[in-house]
PDB file of N, CA, C, O and CB in Angstrom:
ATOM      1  N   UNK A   1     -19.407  79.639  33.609  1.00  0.00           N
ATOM      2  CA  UNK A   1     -20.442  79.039  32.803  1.00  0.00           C
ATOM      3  C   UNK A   1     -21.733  78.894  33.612  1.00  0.00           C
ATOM      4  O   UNK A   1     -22.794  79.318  33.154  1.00  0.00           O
ATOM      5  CB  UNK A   1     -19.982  77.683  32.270  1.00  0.00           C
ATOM      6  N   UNK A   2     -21.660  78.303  34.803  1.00  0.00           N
ATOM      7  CA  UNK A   2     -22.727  78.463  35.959  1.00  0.00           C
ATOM      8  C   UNK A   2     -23.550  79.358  35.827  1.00  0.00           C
ATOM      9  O   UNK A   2     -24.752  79.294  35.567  1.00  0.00           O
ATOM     10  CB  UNK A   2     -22.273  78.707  37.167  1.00  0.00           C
ATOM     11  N   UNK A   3     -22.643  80.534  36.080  1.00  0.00           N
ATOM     12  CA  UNK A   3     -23.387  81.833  36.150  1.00  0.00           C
ATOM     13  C   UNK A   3     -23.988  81.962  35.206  1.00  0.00           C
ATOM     14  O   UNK A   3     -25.206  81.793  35.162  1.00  0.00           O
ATOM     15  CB  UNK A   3     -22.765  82.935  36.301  1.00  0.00           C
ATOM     16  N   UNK A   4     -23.309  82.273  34.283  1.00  0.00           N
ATOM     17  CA  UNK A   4     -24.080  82.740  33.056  1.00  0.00           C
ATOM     18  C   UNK A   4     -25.711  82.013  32.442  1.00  0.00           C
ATOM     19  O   UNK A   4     -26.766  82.530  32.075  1.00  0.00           O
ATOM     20  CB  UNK A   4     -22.950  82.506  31.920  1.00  0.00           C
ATOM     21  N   UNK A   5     -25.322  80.861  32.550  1.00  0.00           N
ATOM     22  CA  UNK A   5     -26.355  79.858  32.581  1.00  0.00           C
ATOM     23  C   UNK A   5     -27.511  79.804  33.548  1.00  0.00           C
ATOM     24  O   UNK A   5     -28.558  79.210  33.289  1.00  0.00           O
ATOM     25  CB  UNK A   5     -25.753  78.758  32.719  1.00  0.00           C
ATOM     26  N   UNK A   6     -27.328  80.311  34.435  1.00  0.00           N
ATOM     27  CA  UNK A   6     -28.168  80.594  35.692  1.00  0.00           C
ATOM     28  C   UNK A   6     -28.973  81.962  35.144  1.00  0.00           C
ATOM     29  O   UNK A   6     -30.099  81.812  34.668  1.00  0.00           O
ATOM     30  CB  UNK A   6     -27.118  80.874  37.240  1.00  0.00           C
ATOM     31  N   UNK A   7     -28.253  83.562  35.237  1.00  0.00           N
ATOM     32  CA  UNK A   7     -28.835  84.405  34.330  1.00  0.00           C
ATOM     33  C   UNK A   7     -29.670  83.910  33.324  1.00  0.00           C
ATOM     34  O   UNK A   7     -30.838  84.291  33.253  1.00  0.00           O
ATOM     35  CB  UNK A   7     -27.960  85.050  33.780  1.00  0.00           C
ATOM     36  N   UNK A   8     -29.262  83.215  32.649  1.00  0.00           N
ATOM     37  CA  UNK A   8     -30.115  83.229  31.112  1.00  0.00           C
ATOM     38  C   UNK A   8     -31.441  82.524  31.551  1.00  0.00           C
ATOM     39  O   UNK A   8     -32.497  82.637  30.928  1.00  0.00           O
ATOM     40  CB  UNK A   8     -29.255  82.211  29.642  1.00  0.00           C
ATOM     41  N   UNK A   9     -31.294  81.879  32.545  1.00  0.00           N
ATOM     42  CA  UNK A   9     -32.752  80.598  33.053  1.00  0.00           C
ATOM     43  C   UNK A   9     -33.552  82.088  33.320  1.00  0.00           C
ATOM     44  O   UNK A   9     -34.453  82.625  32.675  1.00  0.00           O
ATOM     45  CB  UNK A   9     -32.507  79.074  35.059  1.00  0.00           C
ATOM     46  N   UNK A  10     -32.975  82.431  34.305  1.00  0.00           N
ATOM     47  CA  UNK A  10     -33.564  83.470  35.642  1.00  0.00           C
ATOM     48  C   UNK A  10     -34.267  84.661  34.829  1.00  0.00           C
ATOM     49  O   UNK A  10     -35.264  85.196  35.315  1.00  0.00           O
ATOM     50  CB  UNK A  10     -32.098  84.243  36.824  1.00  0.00           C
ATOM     51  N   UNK A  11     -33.599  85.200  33.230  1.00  0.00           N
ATOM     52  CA  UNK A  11     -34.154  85.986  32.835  1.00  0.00           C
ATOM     53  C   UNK A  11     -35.117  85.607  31.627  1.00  0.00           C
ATOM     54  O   UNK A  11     -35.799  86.387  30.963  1.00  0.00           O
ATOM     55  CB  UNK A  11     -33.308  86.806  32.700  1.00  0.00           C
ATOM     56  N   UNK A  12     -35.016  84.259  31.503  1.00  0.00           N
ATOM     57  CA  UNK A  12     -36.746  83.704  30.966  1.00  0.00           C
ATOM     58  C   UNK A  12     -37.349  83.591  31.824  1.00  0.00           C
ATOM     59  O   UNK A  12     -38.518  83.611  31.439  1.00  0.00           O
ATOM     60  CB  UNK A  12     -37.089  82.396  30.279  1.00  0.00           C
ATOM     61  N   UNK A  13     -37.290  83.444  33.087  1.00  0.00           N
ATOM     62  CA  UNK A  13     -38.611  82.835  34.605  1.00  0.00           C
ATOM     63  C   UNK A  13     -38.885  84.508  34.552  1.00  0.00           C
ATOM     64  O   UNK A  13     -40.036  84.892  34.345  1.00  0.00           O
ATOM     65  CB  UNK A  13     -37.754  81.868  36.880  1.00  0.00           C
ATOM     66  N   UNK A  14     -38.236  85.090  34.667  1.00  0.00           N
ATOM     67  CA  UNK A  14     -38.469  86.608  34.746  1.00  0.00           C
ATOM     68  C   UNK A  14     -39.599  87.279  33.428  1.00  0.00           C
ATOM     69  O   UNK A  14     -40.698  87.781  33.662  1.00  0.00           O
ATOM     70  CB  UNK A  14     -36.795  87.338  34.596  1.00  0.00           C
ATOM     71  N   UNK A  15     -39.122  87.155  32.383  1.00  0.00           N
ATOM     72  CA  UNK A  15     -40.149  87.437  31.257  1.00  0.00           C
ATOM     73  C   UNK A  15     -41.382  86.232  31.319  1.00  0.00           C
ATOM     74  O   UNK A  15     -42.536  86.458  30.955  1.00  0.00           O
ATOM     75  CB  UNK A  15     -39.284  87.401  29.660  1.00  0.00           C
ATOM     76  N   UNK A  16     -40.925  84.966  31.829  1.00  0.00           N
ATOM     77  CA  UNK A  16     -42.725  84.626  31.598  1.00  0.00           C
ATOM     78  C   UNK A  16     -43.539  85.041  33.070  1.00  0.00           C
ATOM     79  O   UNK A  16     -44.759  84.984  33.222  1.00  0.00           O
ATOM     80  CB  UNK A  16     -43.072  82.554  31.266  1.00  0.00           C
ATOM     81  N   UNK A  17     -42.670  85.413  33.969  1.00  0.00           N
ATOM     82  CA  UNK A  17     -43.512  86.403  35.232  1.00  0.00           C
ATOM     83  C   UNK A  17     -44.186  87.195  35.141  1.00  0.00           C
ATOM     84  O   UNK A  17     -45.140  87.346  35.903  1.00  0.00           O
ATOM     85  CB  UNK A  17     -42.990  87.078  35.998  1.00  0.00           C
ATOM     86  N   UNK A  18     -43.748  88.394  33.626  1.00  0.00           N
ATOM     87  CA  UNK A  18     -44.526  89.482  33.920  1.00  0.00           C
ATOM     88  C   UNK A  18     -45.455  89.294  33.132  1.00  0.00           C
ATOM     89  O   UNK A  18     -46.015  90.389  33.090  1.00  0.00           O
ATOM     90  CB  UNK A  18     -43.999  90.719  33.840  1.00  0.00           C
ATOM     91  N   UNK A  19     -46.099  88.468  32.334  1.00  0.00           N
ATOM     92  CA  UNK A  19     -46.156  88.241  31.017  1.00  0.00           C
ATOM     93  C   UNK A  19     -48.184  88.339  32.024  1.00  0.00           C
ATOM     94  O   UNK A  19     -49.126  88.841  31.411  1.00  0.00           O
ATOM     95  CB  UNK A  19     -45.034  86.470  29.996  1.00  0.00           C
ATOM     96  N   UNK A  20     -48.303  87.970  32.971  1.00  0.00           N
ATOM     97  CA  UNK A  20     -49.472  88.242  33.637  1.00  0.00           C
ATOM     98  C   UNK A  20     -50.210  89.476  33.085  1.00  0.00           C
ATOM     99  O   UNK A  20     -49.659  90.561  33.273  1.00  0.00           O
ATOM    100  CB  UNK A  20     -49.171  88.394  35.038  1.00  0.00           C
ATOM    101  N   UNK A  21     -51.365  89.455  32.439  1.00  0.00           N
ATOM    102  CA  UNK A  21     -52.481  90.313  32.437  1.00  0.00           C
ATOM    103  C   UNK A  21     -52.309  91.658  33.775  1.00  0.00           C
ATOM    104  O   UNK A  21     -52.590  91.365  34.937  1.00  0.00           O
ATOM    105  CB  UNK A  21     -53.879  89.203  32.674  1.00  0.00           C
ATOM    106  N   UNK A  22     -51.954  92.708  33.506  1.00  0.00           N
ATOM    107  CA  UNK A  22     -52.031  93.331  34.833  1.00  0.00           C
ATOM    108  C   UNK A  22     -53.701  94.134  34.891  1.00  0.00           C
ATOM    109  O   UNK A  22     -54.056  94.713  35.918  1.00  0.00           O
ATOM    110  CB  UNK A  22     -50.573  94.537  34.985  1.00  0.00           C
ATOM    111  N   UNK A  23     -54.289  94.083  34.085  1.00  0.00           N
ATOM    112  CA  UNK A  23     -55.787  94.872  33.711  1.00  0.00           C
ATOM    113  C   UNK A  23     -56.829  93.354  34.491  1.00  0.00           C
ATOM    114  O   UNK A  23     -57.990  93.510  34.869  1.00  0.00           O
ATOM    115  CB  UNK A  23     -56.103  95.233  31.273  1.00  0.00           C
ATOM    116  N   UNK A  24     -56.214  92.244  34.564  1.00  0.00           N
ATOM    117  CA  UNK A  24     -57.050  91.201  35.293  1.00  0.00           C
ATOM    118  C   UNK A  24     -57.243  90.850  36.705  1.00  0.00           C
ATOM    119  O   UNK A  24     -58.127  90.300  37.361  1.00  0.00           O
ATOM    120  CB  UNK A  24     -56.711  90.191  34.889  1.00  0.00           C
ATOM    121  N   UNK A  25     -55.861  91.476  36.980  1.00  0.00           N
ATOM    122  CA  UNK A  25     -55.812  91.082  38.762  1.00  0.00           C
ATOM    123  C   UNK A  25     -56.341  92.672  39.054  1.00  0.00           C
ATOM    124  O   UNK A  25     -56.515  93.665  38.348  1.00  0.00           O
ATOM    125  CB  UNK A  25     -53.780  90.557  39.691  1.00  0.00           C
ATOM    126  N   UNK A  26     -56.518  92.309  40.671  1.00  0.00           N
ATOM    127  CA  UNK A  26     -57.528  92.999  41.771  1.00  0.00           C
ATOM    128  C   UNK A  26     -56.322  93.801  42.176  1.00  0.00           C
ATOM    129  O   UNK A  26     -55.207  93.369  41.884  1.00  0.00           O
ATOM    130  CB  UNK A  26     -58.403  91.946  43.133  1.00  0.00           C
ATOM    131  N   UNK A  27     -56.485  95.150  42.950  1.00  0.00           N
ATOM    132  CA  UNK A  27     -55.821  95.764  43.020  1.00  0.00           C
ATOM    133  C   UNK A  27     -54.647  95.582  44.520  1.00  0.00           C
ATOM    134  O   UNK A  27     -53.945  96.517  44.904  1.00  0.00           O
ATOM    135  CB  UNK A  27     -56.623  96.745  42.739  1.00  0.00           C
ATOM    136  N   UNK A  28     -54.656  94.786  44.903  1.00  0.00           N
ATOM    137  CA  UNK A  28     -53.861  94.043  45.943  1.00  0.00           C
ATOM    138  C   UNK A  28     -52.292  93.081  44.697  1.00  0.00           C
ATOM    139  O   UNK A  28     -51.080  93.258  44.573  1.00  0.00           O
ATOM    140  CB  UNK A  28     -55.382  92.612  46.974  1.00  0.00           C
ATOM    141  N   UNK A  29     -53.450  92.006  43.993  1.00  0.00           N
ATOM    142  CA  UNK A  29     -52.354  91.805  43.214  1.00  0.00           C
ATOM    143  C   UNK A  29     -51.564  92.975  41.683  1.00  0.00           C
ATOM    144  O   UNK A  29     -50.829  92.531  40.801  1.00  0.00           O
ATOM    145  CB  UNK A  29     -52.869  90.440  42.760  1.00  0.00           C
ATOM    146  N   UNK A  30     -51.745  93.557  41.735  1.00  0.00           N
ATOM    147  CA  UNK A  30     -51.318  94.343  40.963  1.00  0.00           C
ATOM    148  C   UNK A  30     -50.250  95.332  41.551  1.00  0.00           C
ATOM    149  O   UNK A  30     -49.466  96.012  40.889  1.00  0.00           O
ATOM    150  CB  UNK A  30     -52.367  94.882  40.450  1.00  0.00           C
ATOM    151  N   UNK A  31     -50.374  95.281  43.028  1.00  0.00           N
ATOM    152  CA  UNK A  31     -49.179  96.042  43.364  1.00  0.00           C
ATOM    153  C   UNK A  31     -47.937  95.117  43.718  1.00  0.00           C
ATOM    154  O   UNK A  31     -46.845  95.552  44.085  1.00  0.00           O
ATOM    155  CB  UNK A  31     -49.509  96.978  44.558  1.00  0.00           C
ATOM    156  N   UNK A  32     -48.314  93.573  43.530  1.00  0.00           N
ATOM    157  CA  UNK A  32     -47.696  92.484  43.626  1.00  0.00           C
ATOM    158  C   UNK A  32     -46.967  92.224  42.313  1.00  0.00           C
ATOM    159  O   UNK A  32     -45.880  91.670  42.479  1.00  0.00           O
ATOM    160  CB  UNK A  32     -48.586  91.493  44.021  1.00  0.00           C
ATOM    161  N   UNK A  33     -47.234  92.438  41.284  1.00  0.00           N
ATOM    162  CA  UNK A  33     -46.744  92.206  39.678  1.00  0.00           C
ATOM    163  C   UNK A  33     -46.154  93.261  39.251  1.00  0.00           C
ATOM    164  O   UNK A  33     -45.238  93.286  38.429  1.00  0.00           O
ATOM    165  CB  UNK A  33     -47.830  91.935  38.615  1.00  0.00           C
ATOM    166  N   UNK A  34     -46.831  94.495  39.983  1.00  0.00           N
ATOM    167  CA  UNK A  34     -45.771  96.002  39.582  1.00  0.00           C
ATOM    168  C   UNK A  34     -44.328  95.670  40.545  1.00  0.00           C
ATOM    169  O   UNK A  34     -43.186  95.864  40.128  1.00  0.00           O
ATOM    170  CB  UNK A  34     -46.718  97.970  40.306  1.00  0.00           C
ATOM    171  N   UNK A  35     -44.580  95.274  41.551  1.00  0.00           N
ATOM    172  CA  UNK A  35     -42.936  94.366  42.188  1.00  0.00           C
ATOM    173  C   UNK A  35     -42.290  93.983  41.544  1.00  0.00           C
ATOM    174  O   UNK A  35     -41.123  94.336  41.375  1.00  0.00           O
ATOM    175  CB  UNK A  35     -42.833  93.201  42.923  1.00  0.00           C
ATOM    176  N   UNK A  36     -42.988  92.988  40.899  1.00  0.00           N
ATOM    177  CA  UNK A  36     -42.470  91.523  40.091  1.00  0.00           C
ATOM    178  C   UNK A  36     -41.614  92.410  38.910  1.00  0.00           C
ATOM    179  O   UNK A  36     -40.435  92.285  38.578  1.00  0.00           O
ATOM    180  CB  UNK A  36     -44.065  90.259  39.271  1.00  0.00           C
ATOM    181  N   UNK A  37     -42.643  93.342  38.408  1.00  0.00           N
ATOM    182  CA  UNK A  37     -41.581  93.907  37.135  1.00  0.00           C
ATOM    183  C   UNK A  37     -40.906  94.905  37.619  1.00  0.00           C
ATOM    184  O   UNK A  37     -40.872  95.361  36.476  1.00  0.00           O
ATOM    185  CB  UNK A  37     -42.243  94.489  35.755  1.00  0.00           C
ATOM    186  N   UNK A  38     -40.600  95.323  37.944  1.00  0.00           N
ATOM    187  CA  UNK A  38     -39.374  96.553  38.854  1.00  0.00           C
ATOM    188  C   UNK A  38     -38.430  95.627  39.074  1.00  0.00           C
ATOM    189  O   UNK A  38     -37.250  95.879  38.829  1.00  0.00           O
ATOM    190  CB  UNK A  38     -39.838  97.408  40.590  1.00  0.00           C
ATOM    191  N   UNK A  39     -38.809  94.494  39.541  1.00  0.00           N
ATOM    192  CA  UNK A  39     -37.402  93.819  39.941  1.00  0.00           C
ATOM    193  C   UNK A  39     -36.538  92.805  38.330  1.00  0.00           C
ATOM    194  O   UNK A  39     -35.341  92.708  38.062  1.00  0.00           O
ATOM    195  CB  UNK A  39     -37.938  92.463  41.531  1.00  0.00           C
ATOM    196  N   UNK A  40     -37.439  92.375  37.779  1.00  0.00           N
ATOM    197  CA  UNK A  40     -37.231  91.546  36.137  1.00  0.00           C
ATOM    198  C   UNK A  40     -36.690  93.292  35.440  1.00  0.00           C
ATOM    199  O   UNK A  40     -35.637  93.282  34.803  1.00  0.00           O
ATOM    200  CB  UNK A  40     -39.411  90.564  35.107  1.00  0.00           C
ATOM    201  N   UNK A  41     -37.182  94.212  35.545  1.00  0.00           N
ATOM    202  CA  UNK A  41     -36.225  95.554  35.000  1.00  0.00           C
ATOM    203  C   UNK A  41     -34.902  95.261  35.411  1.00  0.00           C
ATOM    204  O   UNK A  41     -34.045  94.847  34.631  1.00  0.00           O
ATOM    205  CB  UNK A  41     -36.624  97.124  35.665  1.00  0.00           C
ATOM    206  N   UNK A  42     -34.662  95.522  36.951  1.00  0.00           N
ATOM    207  CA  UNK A  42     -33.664  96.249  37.511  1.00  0.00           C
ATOM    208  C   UNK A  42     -32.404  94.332  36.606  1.00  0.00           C
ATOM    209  O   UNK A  42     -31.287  94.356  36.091  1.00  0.00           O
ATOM    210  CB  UNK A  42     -34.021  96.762  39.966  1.00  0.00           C
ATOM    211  N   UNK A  43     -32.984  93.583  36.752  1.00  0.00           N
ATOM    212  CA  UNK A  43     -32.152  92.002  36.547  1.00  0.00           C
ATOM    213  C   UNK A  43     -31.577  92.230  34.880  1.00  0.00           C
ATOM    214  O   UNK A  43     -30.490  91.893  34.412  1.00  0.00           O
ATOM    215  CB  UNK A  43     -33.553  90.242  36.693  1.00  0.00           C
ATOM    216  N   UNK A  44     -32.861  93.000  34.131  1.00  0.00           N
ATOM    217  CA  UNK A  44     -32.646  92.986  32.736  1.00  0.00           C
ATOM    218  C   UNK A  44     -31.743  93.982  32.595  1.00  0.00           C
ATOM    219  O   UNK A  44     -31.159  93.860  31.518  1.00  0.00           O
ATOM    220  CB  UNK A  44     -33.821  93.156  31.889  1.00  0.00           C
ATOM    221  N   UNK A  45     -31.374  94.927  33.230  1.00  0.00           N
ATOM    222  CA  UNK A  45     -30.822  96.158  33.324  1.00  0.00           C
ATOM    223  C   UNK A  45     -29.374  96.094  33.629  1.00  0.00           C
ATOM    224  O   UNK A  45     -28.551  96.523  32.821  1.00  0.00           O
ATOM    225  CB  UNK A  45     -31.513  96.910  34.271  1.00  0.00           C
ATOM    226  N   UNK A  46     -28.953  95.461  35.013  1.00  0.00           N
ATOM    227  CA  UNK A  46     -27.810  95.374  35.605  1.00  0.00           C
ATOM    228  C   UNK A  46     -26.938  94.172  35.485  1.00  0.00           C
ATOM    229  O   UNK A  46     -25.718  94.156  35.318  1.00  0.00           O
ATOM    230  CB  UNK A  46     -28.052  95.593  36.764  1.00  0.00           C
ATOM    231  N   UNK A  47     -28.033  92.832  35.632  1.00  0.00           N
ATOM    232  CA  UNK A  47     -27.428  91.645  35.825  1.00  0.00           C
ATOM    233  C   UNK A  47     -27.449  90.889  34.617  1.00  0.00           C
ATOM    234  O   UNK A  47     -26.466  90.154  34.519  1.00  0.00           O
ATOM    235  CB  UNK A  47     -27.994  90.957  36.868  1.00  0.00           C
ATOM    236  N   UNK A  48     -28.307  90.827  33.600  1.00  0.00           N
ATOM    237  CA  UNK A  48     -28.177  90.592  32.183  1.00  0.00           C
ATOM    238  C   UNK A  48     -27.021  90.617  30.714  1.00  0.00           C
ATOM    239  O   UNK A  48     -26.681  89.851  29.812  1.00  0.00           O
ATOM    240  CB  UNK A  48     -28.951  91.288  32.013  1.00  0.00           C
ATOM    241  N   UNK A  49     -26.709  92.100  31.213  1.00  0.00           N
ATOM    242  CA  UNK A  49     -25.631  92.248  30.264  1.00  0.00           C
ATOM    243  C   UNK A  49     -24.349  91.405  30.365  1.00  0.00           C
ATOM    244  O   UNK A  49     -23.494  91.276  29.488  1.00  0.00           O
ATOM    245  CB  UNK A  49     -25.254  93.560  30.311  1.00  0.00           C
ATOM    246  N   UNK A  50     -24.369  90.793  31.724  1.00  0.00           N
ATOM    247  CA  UNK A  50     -22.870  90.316  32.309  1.00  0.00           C
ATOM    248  C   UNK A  50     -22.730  89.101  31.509  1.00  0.00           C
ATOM    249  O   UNK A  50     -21.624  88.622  31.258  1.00  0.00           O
ATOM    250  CB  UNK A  50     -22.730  89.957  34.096  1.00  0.00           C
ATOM    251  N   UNK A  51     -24.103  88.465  31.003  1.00  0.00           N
ATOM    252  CA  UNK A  51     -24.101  87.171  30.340  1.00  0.00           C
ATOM    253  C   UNK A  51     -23.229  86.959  29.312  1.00  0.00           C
ATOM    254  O   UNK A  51     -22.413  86.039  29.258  1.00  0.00           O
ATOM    255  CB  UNK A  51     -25.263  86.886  29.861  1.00  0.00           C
ATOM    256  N   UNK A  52     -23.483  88.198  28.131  1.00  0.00           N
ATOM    257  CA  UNK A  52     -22.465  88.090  26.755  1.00  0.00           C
ATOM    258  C   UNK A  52     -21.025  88.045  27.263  1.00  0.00           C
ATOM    259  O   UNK A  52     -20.061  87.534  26.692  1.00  0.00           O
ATOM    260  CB  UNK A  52     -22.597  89.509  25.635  1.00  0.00           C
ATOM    261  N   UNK A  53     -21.055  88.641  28.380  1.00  0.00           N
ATOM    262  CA  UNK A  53     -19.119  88.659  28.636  1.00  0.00           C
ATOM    263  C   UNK A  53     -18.605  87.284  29.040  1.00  0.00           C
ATOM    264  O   UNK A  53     -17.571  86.687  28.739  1.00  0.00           O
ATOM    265  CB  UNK A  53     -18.506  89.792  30.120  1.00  0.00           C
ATOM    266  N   UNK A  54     -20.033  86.838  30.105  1.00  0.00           N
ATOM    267  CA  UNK A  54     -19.358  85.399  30.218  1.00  0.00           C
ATOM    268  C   UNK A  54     -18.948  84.660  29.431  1.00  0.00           C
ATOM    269  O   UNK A  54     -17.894  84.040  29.282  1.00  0.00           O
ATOM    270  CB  UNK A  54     -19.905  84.645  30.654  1.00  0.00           C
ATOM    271  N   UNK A  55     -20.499  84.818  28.549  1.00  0.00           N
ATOM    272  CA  UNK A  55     -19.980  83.648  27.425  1.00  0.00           C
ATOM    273  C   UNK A  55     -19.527  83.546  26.040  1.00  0.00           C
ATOM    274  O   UNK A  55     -19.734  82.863  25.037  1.00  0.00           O
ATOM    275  CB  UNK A  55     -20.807  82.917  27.258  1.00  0.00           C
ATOM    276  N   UNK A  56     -18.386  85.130  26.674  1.00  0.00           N
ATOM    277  CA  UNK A  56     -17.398  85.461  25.399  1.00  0.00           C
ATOM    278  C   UNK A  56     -16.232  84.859  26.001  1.00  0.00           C
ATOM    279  O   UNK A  56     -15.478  84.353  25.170  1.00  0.00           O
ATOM    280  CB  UNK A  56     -17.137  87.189  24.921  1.00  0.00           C
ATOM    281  N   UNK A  57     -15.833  84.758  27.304  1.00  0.00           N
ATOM    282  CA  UNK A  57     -14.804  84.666  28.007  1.00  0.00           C
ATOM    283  C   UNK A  57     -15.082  82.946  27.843  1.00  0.00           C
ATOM    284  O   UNK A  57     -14.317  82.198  27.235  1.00  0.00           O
ATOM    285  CB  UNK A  57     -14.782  85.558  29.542  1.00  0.00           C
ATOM    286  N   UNK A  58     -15.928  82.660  28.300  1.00  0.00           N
ATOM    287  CA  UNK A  58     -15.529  80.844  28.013  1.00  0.00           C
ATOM    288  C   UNK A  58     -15.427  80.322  26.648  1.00  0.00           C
ATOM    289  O   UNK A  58     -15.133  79.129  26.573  1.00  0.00           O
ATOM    290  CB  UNK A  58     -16.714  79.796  28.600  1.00  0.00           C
ATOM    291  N   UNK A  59     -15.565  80.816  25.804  1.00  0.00           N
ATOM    292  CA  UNK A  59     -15.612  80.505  24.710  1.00  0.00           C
ATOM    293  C   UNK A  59     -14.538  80.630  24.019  1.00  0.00           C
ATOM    294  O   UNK A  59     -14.354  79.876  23.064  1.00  0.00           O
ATOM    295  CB  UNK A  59     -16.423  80.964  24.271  1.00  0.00           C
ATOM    296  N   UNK A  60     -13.564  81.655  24.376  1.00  0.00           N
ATOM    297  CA  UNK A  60     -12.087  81.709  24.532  1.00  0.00           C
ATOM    298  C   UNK A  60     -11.126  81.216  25.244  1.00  0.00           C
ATOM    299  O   UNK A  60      -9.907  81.244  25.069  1.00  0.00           O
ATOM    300  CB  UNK A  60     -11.835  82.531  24.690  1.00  0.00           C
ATOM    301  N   UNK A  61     -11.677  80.824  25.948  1.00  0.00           N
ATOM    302  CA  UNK A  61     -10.407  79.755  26.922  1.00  0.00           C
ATOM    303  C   UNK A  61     -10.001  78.505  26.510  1.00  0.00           C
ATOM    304  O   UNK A  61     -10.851  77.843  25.914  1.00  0.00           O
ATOM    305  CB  UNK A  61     -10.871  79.288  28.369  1.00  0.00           C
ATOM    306  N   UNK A  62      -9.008  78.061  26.665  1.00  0.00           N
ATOM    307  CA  UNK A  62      -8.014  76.605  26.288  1.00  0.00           C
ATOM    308  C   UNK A  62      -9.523  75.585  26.947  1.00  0.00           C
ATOM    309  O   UNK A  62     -10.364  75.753  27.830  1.00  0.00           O
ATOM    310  CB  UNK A  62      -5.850  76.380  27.589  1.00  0.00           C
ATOM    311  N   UNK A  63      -9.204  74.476  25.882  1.00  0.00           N
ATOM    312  CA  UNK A  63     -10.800  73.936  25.881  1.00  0.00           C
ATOM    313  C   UNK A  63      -9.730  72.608  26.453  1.00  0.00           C
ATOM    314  O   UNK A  63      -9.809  71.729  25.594  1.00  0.00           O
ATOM    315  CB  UNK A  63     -12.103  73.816  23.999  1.00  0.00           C
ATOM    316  N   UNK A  64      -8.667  72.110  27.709  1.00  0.00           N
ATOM    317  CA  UNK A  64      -8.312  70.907  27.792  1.00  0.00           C
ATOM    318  C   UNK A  64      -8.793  70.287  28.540  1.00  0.00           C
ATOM    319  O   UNK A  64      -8.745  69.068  28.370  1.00  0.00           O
ATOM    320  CB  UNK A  64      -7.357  70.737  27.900  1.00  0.00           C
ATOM    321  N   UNK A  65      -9.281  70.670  29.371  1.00  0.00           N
ATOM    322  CA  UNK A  65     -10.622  70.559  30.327  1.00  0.00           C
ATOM    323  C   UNK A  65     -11.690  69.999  30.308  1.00  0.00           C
ATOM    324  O   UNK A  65     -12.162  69.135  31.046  1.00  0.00           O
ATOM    325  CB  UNK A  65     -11.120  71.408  30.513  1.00  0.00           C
ATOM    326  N   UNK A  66     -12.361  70.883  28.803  1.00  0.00           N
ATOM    327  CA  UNK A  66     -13.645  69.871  28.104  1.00  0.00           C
ATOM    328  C   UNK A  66     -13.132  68.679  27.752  1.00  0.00           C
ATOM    329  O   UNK A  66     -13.591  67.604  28.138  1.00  0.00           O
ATOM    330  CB  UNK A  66     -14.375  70.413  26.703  1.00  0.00           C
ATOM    331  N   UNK A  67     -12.040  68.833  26.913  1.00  0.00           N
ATOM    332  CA  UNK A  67     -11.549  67.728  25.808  1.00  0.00           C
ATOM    333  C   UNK A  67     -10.860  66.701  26.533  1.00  0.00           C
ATOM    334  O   UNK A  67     -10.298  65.902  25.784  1.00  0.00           O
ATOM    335  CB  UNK A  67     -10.517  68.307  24.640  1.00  0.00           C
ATOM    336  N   UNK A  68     -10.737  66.491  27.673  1.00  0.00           N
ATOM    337  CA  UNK A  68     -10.672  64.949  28.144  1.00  0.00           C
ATOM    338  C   UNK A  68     -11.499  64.181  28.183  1.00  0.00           C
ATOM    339  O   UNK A  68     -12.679  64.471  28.381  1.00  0.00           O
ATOM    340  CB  UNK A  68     -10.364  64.717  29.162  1.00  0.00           C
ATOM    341  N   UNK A  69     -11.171  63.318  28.047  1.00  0.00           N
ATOM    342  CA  UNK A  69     -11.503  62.197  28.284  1.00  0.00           C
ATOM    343  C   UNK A  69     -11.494  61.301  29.161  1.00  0.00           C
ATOM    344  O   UNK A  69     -10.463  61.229  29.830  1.00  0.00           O
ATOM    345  CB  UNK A  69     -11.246  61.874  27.765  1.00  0.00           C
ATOM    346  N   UNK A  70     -12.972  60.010  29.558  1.00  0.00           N
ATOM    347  CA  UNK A  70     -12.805  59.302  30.804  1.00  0.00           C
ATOM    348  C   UNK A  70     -11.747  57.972  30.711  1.00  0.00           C
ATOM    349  O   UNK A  70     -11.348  57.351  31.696  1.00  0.00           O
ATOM    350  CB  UNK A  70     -14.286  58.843  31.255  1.00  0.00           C
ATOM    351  N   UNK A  71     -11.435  57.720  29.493  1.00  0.00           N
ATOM    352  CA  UNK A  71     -10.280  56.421  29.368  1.00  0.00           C
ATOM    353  C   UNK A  71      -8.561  57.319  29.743  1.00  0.00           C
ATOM    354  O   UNK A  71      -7.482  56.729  29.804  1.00  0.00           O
ATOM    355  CB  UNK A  71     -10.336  55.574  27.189  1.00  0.00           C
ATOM    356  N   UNK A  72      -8.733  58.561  29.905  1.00  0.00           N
ATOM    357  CA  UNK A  72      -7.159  58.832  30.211  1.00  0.00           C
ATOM    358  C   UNK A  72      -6.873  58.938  31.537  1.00  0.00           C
ATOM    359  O   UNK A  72      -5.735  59.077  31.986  1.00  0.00           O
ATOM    360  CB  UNK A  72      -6.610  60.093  29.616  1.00  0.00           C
ATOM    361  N   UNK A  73      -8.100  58.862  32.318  1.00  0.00           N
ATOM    362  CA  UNK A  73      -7.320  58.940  33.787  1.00  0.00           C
ATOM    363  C   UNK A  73      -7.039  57.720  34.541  1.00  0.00           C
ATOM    364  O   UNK A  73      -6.461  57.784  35.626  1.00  0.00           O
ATOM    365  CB  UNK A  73      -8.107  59.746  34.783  1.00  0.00           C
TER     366      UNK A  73
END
């Protein structure tokens, strides 16, 4: 759940990263934001998809874990 939850943050910080004007910055930062999105690709690409599996797999598991309670221990 961690994970997955972590991905999903990481790939909104990622889309409002690139979301920068690249026609506004100077040509120093622009080879700085062409970084920025090569790397928010390669995350959307490889490390993204893993999310739906996670949170197909927890969503199927025996929930006894959640479903305690603090008066039973």
């Amino acid at each position: 759940m961690l994970q997955a939850a972590s991905h999903a943050a990481t790939a909104r910080k990622c889309t409002k990263r690139t979301k920068t004007p690249m026609k506004a910055l100077v040509k120093t930062e622009q080879d700085f934001y062409k970084g920025k999105i090569a790397a928010a690709q390669f995350f959307f690409n490889r490390e993204l998809p893993k999310v739906a599996a996670q949170f197909n797999l927890l969503a199927s598991l025996d929930r006894t874990t959640l479903d305690m309670q603090d008066a039973w221990f």
